[in-house]
C-alpha positions as CSV (number, residue, x, y, z in Angstrom):
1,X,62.2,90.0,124.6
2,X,63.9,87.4,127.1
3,X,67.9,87.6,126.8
4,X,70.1,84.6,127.2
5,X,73.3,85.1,129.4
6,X,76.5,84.0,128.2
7,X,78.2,81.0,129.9
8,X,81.1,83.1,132.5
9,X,82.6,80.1,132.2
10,X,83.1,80.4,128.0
11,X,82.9,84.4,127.8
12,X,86.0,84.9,130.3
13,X,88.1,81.7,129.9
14,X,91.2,82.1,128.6
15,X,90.4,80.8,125.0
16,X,87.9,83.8,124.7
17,X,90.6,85.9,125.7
18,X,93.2,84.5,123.5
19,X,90.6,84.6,120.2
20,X,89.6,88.5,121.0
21,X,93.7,89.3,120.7
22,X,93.7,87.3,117.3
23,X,90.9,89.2,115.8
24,X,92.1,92.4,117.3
25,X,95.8,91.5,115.8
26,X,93.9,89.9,112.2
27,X,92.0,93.5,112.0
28,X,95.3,96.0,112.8
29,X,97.2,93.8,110.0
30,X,94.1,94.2,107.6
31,X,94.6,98.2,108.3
32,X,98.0,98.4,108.2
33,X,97.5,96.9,104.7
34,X,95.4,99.8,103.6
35,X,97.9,102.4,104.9
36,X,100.7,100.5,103.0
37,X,98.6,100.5,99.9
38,X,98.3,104.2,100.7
39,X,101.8,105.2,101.2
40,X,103.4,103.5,98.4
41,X,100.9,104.4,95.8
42,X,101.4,108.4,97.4
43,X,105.7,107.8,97.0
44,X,105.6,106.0,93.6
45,X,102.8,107.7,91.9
46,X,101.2,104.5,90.8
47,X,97.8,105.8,90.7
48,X,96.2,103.0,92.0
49,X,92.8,104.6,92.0
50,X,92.1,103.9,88.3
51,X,91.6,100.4,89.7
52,X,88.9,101.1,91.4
53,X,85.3,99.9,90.5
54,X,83.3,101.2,88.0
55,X,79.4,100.2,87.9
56,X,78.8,98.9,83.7
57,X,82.6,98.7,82.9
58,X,83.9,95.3,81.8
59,X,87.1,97.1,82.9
60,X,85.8,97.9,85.7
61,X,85.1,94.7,87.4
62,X,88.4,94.8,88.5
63,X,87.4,97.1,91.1
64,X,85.1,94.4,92.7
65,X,88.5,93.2,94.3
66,X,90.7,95.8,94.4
67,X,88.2,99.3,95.9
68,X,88.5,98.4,99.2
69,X,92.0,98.4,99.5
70,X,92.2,101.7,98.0
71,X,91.7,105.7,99.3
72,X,91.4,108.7,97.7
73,X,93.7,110.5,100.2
74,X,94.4,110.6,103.9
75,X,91.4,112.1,105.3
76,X,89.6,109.0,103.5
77,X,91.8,106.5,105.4
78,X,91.6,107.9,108.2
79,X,87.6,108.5,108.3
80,X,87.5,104.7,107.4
81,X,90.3,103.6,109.8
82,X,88.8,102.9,113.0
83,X,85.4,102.1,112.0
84,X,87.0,98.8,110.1
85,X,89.0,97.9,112.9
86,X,86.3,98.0,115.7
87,X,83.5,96.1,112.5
88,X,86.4,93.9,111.8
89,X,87.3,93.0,115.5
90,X,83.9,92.8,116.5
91,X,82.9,90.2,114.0
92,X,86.0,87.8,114.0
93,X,85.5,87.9,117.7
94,X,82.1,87.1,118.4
95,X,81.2,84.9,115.2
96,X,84.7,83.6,114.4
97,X,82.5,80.4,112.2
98,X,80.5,83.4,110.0
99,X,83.0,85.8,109.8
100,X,85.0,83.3,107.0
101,X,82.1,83.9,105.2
102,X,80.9,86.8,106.0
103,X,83.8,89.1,105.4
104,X,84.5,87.6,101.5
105,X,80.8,88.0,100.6
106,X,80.6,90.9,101.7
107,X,83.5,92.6,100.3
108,X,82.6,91.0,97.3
109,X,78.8,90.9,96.9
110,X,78.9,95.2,98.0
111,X,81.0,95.5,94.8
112,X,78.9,93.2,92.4
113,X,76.0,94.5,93.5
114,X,77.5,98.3,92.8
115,X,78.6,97.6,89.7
116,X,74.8,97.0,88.3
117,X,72.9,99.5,90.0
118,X,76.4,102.3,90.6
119,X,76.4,105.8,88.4
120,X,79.4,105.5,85.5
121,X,82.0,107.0,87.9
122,X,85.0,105.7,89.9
123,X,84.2,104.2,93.2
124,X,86.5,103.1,95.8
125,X,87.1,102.7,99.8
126,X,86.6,100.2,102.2
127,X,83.6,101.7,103.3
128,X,81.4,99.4,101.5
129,X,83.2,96.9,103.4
130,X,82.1,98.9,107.0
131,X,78.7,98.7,106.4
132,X,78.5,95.3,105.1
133,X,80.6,94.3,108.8
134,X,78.7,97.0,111.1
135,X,75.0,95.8,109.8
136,X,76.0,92.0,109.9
137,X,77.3,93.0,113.8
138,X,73.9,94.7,114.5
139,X,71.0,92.7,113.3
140,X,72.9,89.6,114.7
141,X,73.1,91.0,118.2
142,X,69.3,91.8,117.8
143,X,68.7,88.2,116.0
144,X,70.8,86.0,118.5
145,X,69.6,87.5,121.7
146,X,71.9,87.0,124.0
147,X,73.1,90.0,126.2
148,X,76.7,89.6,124.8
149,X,75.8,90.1,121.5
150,X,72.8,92.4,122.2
151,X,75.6,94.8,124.1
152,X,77.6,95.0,120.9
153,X,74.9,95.5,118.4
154,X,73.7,98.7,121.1
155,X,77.4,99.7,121.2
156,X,77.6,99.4,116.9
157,X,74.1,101.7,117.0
158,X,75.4,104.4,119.5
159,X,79.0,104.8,117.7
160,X,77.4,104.7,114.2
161,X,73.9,105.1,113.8
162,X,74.1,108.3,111.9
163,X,76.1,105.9,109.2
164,X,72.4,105.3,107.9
165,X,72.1,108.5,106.2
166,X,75.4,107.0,104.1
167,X,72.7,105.4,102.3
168,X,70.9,107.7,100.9
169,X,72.1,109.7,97.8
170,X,72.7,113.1,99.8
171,X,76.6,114.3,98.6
172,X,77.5,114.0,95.2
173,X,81.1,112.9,95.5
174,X,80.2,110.3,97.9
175,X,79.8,106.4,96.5
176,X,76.7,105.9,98.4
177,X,75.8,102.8,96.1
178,X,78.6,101.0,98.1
179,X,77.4,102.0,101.7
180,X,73.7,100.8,100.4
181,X,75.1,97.2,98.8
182,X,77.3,96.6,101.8
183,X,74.7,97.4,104.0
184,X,71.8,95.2,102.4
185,X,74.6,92.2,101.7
186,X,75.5,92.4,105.4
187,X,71.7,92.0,106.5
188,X,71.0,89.3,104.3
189,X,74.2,87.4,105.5
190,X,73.0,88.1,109.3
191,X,69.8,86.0,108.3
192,X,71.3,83.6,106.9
193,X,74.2,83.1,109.2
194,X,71.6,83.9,112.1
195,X,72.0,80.2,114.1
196,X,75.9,80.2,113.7
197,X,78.4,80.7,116.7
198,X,75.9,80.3,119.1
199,X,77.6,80.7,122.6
200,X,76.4,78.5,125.5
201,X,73.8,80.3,127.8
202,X,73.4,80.1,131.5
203,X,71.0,77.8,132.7
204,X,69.0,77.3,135.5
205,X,67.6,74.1,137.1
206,X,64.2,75.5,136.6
207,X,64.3,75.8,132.9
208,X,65.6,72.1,132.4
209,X,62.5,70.6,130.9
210,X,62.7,67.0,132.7
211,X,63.4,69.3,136.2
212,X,60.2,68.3,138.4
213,X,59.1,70.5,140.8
214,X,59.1,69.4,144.7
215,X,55.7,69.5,145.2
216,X,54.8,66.8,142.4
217,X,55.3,63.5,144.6
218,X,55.9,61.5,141.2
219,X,55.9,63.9,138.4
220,X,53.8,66.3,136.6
221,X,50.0,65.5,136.3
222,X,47.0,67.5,134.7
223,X,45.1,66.6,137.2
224,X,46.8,67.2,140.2
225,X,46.9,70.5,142.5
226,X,49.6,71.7,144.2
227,X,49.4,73.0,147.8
228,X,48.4,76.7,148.4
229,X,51.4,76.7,151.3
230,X,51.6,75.0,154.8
């Protein structure tokens, strides 16, 4: 598989810089939101988790909106913390175009799609939300080809590979209907998003298709030979 090489001239110019400190500033406000949601439902008592999603409830659509901003205690935060911010950095800084779309969809397509096929219990996290980001992140590095994205799809598969087994039905208290809905919504969107926020590519004289060789005195011909050497 050939990879393309990012333009130096895009990938370390000040704009690049400047839009990798936005994302990085969008995603600590995102989490700072959560812990906020956190602390003042811990003081007041508002027992915020009843608004979380629950799969066949009309009353329970709510969650669709509202589970991802909400935690079940600190440990939960925590564990969901600094995945988000390194999904949610990684995607408003490398497809800044997708990402509007991305990130809505997937928040909200992981929670529709939980709410038909979810067991009749409360759900709730942002983790739905990880995998949706981390699986867009990887199968567009592997999509797009280029060594910029390639590098941070390897990175997402080192740090959280073992996130797969999330999937899979294997603890009993854990909503693994949200990891699996995020993780197929993400996917899809990767396809479909797949020849957005292209970056420009290195490029060589050589792979310029009207570049003509010295040898050919007036151009390309079938028919013509070109010296073995002097």
């Amino acid at each position: 598989m050939a990879l393309g090489k990012p333009d130096p001239r895009y990938t370390q110019s000040k704009r690049a810089k400047s839009s990798f400190r936005l994302a990085l500033r969008i995603s600590l406000v995102v989490i700072a939101l959560l812990w906020v949601v956190f602390l003042v439902d811990a003081a007041l008592g508002l027992r915020l988790g009843r608004f979380g999603l629950r799969p066949g409830s009309v009353s329970g659509l709510v969650g669709i909106l509202a589970a991802p901003l909400l935690h079940a205690n600190l440990q939960h935060l925590l564990s969901n913390s600094f995945p988000l911010l390194v999904s949610l950095t990684a995607i408003l800084y490398l497809y800044p175009a997708s990402s509007l779309r991305v990130i809505p969809l997937v928040w909200l397509g992981s929670g529709a799609m939980a709410w038909f096929i979810g067991r009749p219990s409360l759900h709730f996290g942002a983790s739905g939300l990880i995998y949706g980001l981390l699986a867009f992140v990887f199968v567009s590095g592997i999509l797009r080809r280029d060594m910029r994205s390639v590098a941070v799809s390897l990175m997402v598969g080192f740090l959280y590979g073992s996130m797969v087994w999330g999937v899979l039905p294997i603890k009993p208290h854990m909503s693994w209907e949200m990891h699996l809905t995020g993780a197929v919504t993400g996917v899809l969107l990767a396809i479909v998003y797949r020849k957005w926020d292209r970056v420009p590519l290195v490029r060589y004289d050589w792979e310029d298709d009207d570049s003509v060789p010295e040898w050919y005195p007036e151009g390309p011909d079938d028919g013509f030979d070109p010296p073995k050497g002097k």
